[in-house]
C-alpha positions in Angstrom: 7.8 -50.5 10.6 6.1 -51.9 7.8 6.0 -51.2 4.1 2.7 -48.8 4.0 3.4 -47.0 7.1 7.5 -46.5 6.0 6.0 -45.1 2.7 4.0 -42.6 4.5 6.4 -41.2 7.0 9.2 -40.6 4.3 6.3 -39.0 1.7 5.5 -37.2 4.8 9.7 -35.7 4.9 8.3 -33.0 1.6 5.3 -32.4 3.3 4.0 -28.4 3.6 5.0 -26.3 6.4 3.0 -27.8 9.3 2.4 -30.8 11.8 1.1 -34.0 10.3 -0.2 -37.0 12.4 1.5 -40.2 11.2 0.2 -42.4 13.8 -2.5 -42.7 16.3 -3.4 -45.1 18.7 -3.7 -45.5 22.5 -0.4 -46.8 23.1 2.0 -43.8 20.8 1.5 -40.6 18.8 3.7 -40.0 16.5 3.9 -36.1 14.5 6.1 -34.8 12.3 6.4 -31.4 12.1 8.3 -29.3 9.4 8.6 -25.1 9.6 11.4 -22.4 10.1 12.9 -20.3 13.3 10.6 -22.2 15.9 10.9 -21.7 19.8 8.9 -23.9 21.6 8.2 -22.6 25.4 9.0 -24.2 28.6 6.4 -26.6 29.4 5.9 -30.7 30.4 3.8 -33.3 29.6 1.9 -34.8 32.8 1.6 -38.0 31.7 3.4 -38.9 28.6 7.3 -39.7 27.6 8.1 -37.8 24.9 11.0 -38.7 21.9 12.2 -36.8 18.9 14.4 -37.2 16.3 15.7 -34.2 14.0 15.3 -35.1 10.1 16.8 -32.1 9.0 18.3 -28.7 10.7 19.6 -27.8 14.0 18.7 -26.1 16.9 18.9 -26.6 20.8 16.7 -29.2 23.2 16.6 -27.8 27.0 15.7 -30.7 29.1 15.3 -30.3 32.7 17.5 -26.8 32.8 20.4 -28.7 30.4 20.6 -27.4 27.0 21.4 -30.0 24.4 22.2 -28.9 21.2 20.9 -31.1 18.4 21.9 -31.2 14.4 19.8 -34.0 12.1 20.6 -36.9 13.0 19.7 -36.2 16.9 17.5 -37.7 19.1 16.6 -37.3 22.2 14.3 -38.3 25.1 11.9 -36.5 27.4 10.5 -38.2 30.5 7.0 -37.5 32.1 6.7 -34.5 34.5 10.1 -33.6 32.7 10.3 -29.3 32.4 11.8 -28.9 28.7 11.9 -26.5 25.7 13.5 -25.6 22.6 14.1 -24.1 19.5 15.2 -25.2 15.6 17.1 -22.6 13.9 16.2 -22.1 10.1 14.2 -24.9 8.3 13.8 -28.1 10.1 12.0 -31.4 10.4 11.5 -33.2 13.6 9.6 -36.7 14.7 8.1 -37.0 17.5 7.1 -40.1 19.9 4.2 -39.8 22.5 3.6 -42.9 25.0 0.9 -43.6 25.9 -0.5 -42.0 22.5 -1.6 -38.5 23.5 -5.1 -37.0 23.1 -4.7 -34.1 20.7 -7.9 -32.7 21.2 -6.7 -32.7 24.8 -3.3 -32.5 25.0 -1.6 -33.1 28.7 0.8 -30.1 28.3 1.4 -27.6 30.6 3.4 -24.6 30.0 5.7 -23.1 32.7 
């Protein structure tokens, strides 16, 4: 990573309560997302792999019916077609990979 885009994902670390794209570009999407007490529903992603990496707090990744807990430091990987879910407990921030780079204006989710 080079010098301007390390500067923005750490700025990024003290951003507002949120999701903030970092990166777009047709081969990854990369988000960080910072809040409190989320749950994040059963669903997949049709056509995209899918990494995270916890910053800060802790919580619990279910990936295909396993749950995984995860403290910062954690990361983890989601394949394609992959069922999966989740929750952070308390404040947290989380990174998260997308290949091939995900349309967000129409995302390839689908909730289960």
């Amino acid at each position: 990573m080079d010098n301007a885009a390390g500067g923005t994902v750490w700025a990024a670390l003290d951003a507002p309560f949120g999701t903030t794209v970092l990166s777009q570009t047709g081969e990854v999407t990369l988000l960080l997302t910072r809040g409190a007490d989320l749950v994040t529903t059963r669903h997949l992603h049709a056509w995209h792999d899918e990494f995270g990496h916890l910053v800060r707090g802790s919580g619990e990744i279910e990936i295909d019916g396993v749950p995984h807990p995860v403290t910062a430091g954690s990361t983890w990987e989601i394949r394609r077609g992959t069922p999966h879910g989740g929750r952070f407990d308390g404040e947290f921030t989380v990174l998260v990979w997308f290949t091939p780079g995900d349309d967000l204006a129409a995302p390839d989710r689908v909730n289960l």
